[in-house]
C-alpha positions in Angstrom: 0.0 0.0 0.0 1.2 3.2 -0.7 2.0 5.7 2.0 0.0 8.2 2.9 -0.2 11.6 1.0 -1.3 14.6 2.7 -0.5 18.1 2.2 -2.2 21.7 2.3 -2.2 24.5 -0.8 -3.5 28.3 0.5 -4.5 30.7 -2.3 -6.6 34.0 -2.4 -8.8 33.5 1.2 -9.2 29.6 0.0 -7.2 27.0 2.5 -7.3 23.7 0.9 -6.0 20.4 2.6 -5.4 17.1 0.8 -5.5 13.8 2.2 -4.8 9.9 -0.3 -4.9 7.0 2.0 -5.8 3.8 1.1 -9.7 4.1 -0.1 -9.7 7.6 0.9 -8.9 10.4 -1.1 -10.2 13.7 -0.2 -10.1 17.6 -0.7 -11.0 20.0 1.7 -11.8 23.6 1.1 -12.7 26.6 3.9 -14.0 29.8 2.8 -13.1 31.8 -0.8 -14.7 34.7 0.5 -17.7 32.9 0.2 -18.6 31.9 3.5 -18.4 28.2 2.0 -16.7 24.8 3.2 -16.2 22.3 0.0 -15.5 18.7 0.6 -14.5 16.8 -2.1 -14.2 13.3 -3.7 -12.7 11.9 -6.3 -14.5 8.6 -5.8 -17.6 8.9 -7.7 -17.1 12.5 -8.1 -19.2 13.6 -5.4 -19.2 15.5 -2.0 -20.9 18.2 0.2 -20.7 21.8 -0.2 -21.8 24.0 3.3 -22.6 27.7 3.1 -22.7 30.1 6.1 -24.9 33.4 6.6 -21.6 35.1 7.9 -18.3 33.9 9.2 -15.9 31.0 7.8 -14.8 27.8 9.3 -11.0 27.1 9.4 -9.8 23.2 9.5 -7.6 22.4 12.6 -5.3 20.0 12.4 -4.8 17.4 10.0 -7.5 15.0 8.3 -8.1 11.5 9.3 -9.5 8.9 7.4 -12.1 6.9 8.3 -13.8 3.7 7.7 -17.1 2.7 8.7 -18.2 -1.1 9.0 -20.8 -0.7 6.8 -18.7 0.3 4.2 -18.5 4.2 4.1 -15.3 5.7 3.9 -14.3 9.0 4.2 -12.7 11.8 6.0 -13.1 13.2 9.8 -11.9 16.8 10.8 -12.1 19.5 13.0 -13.8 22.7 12.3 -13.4 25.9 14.5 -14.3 29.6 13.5 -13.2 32.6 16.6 -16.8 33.7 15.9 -19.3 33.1 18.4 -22.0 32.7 16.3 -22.8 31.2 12.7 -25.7 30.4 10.6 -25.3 27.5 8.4 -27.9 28.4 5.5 -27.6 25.7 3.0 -26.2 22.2 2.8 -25.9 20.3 -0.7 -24.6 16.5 -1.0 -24.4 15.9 -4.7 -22.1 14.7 -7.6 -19.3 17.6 -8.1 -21.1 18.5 -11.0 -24.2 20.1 -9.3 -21.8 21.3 -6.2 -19.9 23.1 -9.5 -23.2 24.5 -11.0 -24.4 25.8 -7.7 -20.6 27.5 -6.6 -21.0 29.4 -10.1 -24.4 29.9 -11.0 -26.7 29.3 -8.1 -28.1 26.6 -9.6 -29.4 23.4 -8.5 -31.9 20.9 -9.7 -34.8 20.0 -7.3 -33.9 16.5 -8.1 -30.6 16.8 -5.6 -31.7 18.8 -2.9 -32.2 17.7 0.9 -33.7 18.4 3.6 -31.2 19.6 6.7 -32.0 17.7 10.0 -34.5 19.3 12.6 -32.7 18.2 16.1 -29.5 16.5 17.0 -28.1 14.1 15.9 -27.1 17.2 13.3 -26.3 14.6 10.4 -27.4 15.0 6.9 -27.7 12.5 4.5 -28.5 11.8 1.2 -29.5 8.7 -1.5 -27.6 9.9 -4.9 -29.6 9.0 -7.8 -26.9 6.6 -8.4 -27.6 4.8 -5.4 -24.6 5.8 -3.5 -25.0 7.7 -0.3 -23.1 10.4 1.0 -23.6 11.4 4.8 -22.4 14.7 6.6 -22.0 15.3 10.4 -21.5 17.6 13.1 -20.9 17.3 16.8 -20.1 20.0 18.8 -17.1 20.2 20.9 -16.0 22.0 23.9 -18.6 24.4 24.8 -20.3 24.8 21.2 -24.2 24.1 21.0 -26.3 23.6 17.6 -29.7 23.9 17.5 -32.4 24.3 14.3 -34.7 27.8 13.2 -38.3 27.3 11.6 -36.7 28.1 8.4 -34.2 24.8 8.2 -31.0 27.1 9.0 -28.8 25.6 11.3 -27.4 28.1 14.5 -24.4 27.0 15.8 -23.5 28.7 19.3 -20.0 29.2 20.4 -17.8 28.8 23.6 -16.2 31.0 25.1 -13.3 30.5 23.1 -15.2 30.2 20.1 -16.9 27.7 17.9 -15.8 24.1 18.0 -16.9 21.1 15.7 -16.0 17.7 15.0 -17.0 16.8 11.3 -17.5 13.7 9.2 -18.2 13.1 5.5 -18.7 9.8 4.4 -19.7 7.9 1.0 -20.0 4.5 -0.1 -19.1 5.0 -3.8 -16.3 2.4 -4.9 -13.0 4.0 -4.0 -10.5 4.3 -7.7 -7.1 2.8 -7.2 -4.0 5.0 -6.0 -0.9 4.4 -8.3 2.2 4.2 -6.2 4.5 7.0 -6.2 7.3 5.2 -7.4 5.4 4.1 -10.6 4.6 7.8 -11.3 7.2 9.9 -11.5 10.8 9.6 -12.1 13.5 9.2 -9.1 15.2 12.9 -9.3 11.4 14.4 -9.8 9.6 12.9 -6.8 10.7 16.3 -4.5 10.0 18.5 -7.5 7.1 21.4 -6.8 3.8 20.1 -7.8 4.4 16.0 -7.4 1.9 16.4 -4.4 -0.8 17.0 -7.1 -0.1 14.8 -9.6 0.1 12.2 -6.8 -3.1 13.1 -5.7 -4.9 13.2 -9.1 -3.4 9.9 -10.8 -5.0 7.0 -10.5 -5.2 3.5 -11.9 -8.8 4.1 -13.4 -7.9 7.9 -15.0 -6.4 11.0 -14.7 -8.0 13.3 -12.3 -8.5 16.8 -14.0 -8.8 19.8 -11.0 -9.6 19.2 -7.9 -11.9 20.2 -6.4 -14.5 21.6 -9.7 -13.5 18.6 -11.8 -11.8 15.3 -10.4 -12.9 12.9 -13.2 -11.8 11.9 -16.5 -10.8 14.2 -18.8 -9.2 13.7 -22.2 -7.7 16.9 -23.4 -6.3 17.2 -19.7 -5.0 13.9 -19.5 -3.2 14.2 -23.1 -1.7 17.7 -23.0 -0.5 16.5 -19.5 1.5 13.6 -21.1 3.2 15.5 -23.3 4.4 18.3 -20.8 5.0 15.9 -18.4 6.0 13.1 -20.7 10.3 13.6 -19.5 9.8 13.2 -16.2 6.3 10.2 -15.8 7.7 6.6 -15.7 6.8 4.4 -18.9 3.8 2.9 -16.8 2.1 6.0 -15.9 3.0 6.9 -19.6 1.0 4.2 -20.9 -1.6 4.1 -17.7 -2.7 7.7 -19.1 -2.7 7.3 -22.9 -4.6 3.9 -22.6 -7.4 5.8 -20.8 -7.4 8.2 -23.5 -8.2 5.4 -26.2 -10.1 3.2 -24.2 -12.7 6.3 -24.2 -12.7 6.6 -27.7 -16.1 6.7 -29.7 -16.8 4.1 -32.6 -15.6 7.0 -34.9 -12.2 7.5 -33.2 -13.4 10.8 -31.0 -11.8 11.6 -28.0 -13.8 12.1 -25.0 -14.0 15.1 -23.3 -15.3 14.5 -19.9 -16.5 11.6 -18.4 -19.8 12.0 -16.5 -20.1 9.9 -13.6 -21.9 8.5 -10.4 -25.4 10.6 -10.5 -24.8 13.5 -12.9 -24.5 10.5 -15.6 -28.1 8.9 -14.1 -29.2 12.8 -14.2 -28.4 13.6 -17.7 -29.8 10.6 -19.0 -33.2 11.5 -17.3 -32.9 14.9 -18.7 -32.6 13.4 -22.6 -35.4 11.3 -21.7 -33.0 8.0 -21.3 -33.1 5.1 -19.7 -31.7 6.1 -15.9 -28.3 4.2 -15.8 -25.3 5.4 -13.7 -23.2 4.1 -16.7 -20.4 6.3 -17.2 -21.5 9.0 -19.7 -18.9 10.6 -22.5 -19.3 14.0 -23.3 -17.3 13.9 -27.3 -18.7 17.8 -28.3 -15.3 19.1 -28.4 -13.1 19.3 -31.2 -9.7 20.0 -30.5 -9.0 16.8 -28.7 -9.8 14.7 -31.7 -6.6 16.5 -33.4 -4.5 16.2 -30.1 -4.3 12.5 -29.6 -2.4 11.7 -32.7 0.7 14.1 -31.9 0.7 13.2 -28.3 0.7 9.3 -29.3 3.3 9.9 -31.5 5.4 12.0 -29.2 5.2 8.7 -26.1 5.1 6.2 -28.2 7.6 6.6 -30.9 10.6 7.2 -28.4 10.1 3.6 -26.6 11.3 0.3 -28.3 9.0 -0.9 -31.3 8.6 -3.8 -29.2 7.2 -1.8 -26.3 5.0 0.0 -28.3 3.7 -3.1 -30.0 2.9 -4.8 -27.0 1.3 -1.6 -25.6 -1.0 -1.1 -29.1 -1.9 -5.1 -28.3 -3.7 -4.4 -24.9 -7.0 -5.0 -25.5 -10.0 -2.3 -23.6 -13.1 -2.8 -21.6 -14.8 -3.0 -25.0 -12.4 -5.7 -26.2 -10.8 -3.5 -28.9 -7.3 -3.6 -29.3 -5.5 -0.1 -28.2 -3.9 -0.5 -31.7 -7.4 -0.4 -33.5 -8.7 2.6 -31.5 -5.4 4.5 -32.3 -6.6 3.4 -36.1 -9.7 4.8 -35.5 -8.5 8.3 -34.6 -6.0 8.3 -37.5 -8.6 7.9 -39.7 -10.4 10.7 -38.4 -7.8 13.2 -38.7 -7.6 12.3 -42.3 -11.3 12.3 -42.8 -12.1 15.8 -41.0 -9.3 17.2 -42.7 -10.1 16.0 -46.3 -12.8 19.3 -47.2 -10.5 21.7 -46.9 -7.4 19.3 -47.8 -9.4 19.2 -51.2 -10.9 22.9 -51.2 -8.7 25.4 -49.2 -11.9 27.9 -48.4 -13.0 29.2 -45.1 -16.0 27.5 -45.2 -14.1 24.0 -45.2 -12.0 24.9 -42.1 -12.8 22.9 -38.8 -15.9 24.3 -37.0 -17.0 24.4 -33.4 -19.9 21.3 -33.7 -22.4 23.5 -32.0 -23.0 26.3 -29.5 -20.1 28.6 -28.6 -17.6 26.0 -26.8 -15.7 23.2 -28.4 -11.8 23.7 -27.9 -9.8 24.2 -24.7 -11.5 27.6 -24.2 -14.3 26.4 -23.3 -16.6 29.2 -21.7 -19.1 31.0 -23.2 -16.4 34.0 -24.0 -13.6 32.1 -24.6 -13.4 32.1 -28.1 -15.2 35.5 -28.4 -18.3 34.2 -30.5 -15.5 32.6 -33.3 -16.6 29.5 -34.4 -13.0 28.3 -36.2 -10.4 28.4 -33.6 -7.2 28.6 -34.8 -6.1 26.0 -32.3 -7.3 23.4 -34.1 -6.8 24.7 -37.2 -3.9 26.9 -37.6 -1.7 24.6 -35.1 -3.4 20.8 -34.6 -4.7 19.8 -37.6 -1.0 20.1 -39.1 0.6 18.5 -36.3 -2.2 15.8 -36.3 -1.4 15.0 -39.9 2.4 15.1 -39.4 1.4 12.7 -36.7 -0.7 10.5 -38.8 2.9 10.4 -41.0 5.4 9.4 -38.1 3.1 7.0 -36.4 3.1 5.1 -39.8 6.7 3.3 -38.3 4.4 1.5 -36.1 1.0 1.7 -37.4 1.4 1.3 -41.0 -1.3 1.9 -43.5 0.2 3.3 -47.0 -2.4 4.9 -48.5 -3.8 6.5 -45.2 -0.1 8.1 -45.1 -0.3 9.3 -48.8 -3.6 11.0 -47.9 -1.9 12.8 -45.1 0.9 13.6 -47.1 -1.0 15.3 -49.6 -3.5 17.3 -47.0 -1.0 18.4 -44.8 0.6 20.5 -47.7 -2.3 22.0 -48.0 -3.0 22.7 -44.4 -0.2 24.7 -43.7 -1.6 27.4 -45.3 -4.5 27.5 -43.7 -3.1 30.4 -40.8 -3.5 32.9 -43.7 -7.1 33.0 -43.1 -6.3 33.8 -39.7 -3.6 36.7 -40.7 -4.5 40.1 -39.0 -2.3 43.5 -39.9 -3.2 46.2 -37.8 -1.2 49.6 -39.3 1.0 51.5 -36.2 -1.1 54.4 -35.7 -4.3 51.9 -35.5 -2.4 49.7 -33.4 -1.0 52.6 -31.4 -4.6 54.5 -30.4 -6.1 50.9 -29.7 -3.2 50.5 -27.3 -3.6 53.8 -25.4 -7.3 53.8 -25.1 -7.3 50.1 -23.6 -4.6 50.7 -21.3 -6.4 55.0 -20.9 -9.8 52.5 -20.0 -8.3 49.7 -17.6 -5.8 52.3 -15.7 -2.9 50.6 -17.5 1.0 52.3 -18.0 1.5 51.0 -21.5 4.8 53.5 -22.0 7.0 50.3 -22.6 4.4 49.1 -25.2 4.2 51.9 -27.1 7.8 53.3 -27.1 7.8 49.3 -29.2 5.2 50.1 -31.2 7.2 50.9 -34.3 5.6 48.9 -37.1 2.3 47.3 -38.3 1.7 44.5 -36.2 0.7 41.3 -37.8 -0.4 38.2 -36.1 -3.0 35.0 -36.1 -6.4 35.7 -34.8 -8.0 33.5 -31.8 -10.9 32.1 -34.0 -12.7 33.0 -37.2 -16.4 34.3 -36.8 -19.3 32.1 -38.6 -18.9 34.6 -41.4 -15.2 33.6 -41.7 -14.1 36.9 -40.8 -11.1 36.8 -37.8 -11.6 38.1 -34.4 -8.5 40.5 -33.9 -7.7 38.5 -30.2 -3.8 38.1 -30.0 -3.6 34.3 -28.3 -1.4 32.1 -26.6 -2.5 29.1 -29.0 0.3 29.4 -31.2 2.2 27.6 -28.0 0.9 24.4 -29.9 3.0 25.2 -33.0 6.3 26.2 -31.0 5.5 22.7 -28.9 4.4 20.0 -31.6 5.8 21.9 -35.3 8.9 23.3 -36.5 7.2 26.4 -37.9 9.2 28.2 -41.1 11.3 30.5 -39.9 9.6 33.7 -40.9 6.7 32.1 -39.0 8.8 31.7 -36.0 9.3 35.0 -36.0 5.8 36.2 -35.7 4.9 33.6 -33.0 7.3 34.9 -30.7 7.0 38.7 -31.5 3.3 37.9 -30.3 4.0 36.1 -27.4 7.3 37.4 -26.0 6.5 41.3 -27.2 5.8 43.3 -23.7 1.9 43.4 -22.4 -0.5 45.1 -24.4 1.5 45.0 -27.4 2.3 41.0 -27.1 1.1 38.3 -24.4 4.3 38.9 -21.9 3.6 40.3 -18.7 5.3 40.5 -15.2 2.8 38.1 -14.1 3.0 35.4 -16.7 1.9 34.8 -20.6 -1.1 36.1 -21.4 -3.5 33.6 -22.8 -5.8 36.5 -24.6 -5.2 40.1 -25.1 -7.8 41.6 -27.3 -6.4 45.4 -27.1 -6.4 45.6 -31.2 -10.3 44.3 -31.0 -12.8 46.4 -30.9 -14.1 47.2 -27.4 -17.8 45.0 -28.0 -15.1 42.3 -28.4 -12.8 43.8 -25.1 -15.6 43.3 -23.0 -15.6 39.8 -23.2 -12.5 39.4 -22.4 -11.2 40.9 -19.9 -8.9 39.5 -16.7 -12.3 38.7 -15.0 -12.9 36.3 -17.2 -11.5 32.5 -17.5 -9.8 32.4 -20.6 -9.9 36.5 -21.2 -6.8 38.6 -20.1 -5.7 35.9 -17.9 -2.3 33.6 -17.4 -2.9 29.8 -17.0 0.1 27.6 -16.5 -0.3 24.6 -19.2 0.5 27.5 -21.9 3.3 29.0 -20.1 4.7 25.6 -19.9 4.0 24.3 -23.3 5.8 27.4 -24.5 9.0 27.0 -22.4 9.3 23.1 -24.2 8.1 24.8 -27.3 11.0 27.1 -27.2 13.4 24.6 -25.9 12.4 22.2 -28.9 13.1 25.1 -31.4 16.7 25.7 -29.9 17.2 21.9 -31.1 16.8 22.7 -34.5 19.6 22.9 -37.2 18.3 25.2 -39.5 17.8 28.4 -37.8 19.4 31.2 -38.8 21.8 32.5 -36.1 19.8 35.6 -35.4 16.7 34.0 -35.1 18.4 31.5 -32.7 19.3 34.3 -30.6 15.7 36.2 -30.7 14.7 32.5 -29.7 17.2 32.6 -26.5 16.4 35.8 -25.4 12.5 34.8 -25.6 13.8 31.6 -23.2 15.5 33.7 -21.1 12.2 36.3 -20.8 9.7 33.4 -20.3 11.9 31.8 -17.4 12.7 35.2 -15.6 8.6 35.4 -15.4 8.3 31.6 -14.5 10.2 31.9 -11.9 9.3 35.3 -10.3 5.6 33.7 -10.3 7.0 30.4 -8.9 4.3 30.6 -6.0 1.3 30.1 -8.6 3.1 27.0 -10.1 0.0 24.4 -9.2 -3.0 26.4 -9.9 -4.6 26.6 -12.8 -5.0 30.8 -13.7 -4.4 33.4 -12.1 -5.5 37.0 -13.0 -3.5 40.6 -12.1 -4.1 44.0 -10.9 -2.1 47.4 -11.5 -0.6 50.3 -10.2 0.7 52.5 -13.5 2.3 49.5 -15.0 3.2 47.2 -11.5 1.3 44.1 -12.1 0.6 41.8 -9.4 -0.9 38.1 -9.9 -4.0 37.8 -8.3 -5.7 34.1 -7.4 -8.7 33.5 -10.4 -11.5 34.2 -7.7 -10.4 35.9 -5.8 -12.4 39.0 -6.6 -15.9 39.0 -6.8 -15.4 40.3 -10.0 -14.0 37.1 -11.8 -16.6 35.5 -13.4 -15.7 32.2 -11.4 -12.9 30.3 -9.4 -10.0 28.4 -10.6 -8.7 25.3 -9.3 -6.2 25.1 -6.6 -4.2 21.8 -8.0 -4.9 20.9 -11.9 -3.4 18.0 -13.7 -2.1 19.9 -16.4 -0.8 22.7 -14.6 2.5 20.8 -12.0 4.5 22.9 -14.7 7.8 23.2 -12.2 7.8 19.2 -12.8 9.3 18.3 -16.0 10.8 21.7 -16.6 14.4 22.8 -16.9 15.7 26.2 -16.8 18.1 27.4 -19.5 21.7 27.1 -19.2 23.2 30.4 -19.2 26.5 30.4 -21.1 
């Protein structure tokens, strides 16, 4: 058995404590500002959410496991707040789907609420509509009392030192299986920043995505962690990841986005007027996925031994399909979705969003600005997914499937011209000044560089095919998985290493948006308030530092351009490390003084549109990285 993992992560007001044991693994989260206690299961992706009128709850001392002999397991705590009085005003066992939906939208669905108990004992409990039950309990300690209002709220009276509680949360879901530390992670990483996380997210079954919003399966997650993670993960946790990937894959070759479990599955089902099961459910409406799997295969698998990787492709999934035949499956997607436009270069034949405003890793309603083409799929992965479909041809041969590839992906590297935006200086100039005259911004660096047009790749094409002037962090997926033509090179990194607003860098990190060139309709959804607007988040900052160091390896760079290269290395890493304390999380946002930026925690302020997470599975960037060498 492995030993146990605990550990604690504070971030903007949110103290979060982490406990893997056995059957038990468990996050804990006291107050955002919110008045709020989270507790949080990986195990059928459920848990309890507590809200009080006033006050917070801290956690004292460290969390126990425990084990019931009817077979709940779970976690027990203490609780203490220097308040003498709180309200407890709601109370919400669910699947961490409708705990999600009710943290960010107040909304709940009458079908997973309960009732909070009228007397002691003060436990709540609740039958999922999977079947598995989840119970929550309080007993008061030294001097605190609890007692019940006509209106369901729970009062909870202090002592004289304040308010004492001894809490439980328990469940009966199956527990997932913990994958030993030394299967995970290489020898000289396991002290590394950010192992904690991964430990506490990997496991046999999948790879956990966020904790606490997400902690289930999810594929574009779980593949863009591989790769950025891929020097550093032992071959078993390698293959342990990739193999979920496939195994999920639709009869088409479709990567699945998100895995619905436990009751949100049963709930969804009744919702489309299914038959209830608690089945896991695949949510396949993104797009960019589809296009990642190929590169990422071909990046873990084409290093190992062709033996290795044959008896890998030979495993066999819950479905009975070979891995190699799913990989097959995907293969032929790529070459299928890209055919249209392989055969017809026009707009209209680009990769489209399959519905509503989400379907690539941007995935709010603003992320992608109302485009419906992003350019991450197809200005950066449906090359590298062909290229993929190419190399992986060593191992998975298929002649005329290559040929097809061949032939498309000579067409397909054109396709960022329909992206091209050239904004001339005095534009560029007065867009600058009035965006940073409007957010209370010192953009004196940015203009003293504004001596040129500026040209770059829009974020995503409208559904009229015209592109939405939003400079992006998205080309990190060329820098990463392509060896772009030089002249290309030089554009990605005069927009991503270019000073803040002019380019993406900033004191605080890489931008992942920066619509300052759009107009302002267009800057007001996407702003640092929101979750993929003026924001940094991690994955990009690290994809770019391997993008960059994967560049350097080339022969065929011209020996200015390998310096421009360097001293973009040695910019990114300077930022990296002077935001070292925001490693783990997910996004962060800023505020300024003048131009003084300082990172802010994505919730923070009630101003962000929602929270981020405190640990995320793609975002342990301080693991697998290495700083340049300075010479």
């Amino acid at each position: 058995m492995s030993p146990p993992l605990s550990f604690e992560i504070e971030e903007g007001g949110s103290k979060n404590a982490f406990l893997k044991d056995g059957e038990v693994a468990v996050h804990v989260e006291t107050s955002r500002g919110s008045s709020r206690l989270v507790v949080a299961f990986p195990a059928g992706n459920l848990g309890v959410a507590v809200w009080l009128e006033d006050g917070t709850f801290q956690v004292e001392g460290a969390l126990s496991p425990s084990i019931q002999k009817e077979g709940m397991r779970g976690v027990s705590f203490s609780l203490t707040s220097p308040q003498k009085r709180l309200c407890i005003t709601e109370t919400v066992l669910a699947n961490i789907r409708f705990i999600r939906s009710r943290c960010a939208q107040g909304v709940l669905p009458p079908e997973v609420s309960s009732s909070p108990p009228a007397f002691a004992p003060w436990v709540w409990e609740r039958v999922l509509l999977d079947g598995n039950k989840v119970r929550f309990s309080l007993h008061p300690q030294r001097g605190t009392s609890i007692t019940s209002d006509p209106q369901g709220r729970i009062k909870i009276q202090g002592g004289k030192d304040g308010i004492s509680l001894h809490a439980e949360v328990l469940s009966d879901a199956p527990p997932l299986t913990p994958l030993p530390p030394e299967a995970l992670v290489q020898e000289e990483a396991a002290s590394w920043v950010g192992v904690h996380a991964l430990e506490f997210l990997v496991f046999k079954e999948l790879f956990g995505a966020g904790s606490w919003r997400y902690l289930t399966y999810f594929g574009r997650d779980t593949l863009i962690t591989l790769a950025l993670l891929k020097p550093i993960l032992k071959k078993e946790a390698l293959f342990l990841g990739l193999r979920s990937v496939l195994e999920r894959l639709s009869y088409k070759g479709e990567v699945a986005h998100e895995e619905e479990v436990g009751e949100f599955a049963v709930w969804e089902r009744m919702r489309h007027d299914e038959k209830p099961s608690s089945a896991p459910r695949l949510d396949r409406k993104m797009i960019d996925d589809d296009f990642l799997l190929a590169p990422v295969s071909a990046l873990l698998l084409l290093g190992q031994a062709e033996s290795t990787c044959q008896e890998f492709l030979d495993g066999v999934d819950r479905s009975g399909r070979t891995l190699r035949d799913a990989l097959s499956l995907n293969l032929d997607l790529v070459v299928s979705l890209a055919t249209p436009y392989g055969e017809k270069p026009s707009r209209e034949n680009l990769i489209r969003l399959k519905s509503g405003v989400v379907g690539d890793w941007r995935d709010s309603t603003d992320g992608l600005c109302g485009g419906q083409y992003p350019y991450s799929v197809n200005g950066a992965l449906v090359p590298a997914a062909l290229a993929a479909v190419i190399a992986l041809s060593r191992i998975l041969p298929d002649p005329e499937r290559v040929e097809r590839a061949k032939r498309l992906l000579a067409v397909w590297e054109g396709a960022t011209a329909h992206y091209r935006v050239v904004v001339p200086q005095g534009e560029a100039r007065e867009r600058i000044s009035a965006w940073a005259e409007r957010n209370g911004f010192d953009a004196t660096v940015a203009l003293s560089q504004t001596t040129e047009r500026l040209a770059f790749s829009a974020l995503s094409l409208g559904g009229h095919g015209k592109p939405i002037p939003i400079l992006h962090s998205d080309i990190v997926f060329d820098l990463f998985f392509k060896e772009p033509h030089p002249n290309c090179l030089v554009g990605i990194l005069d927009t991503l290493f270019r000073p803040f607003p002019l380019g993406l860098l900033s004191p605080v990190g890489l931008m992942v948006a920066n619509p300052v060139l759009a107009p302002s309709d267009v800057q007001e959804r996407c702003t640092k308030n929101h979750y993929h607007g003026t924001v940094v988040w991690s994955w990009p900052m690290a994809m770019a530092a391997a993008g960059l160091a994967r560049q350097l390896s080339r022969k065929d760079l011209p020996s200015i351009l390998r310096e421009k290269v360097e001293d973009a290395q040695g910019a990114l890493w300077t930022v990296i490390q002077e935001n070292g304390a925001f490693g783990q999380s997910e996004l962060w946002s800023w505020c300024s003084e003048g131009d003084a930026m300082e990172a802010v925690p994505f919730g923070a302020d009630q101003r962000h549109r929602t929270e981020g997470n405190p640990i995320q599975l793609w975002s342990v960037m301080g693991l697998a990285l290495e700083p340049p060498t300075i010479t």
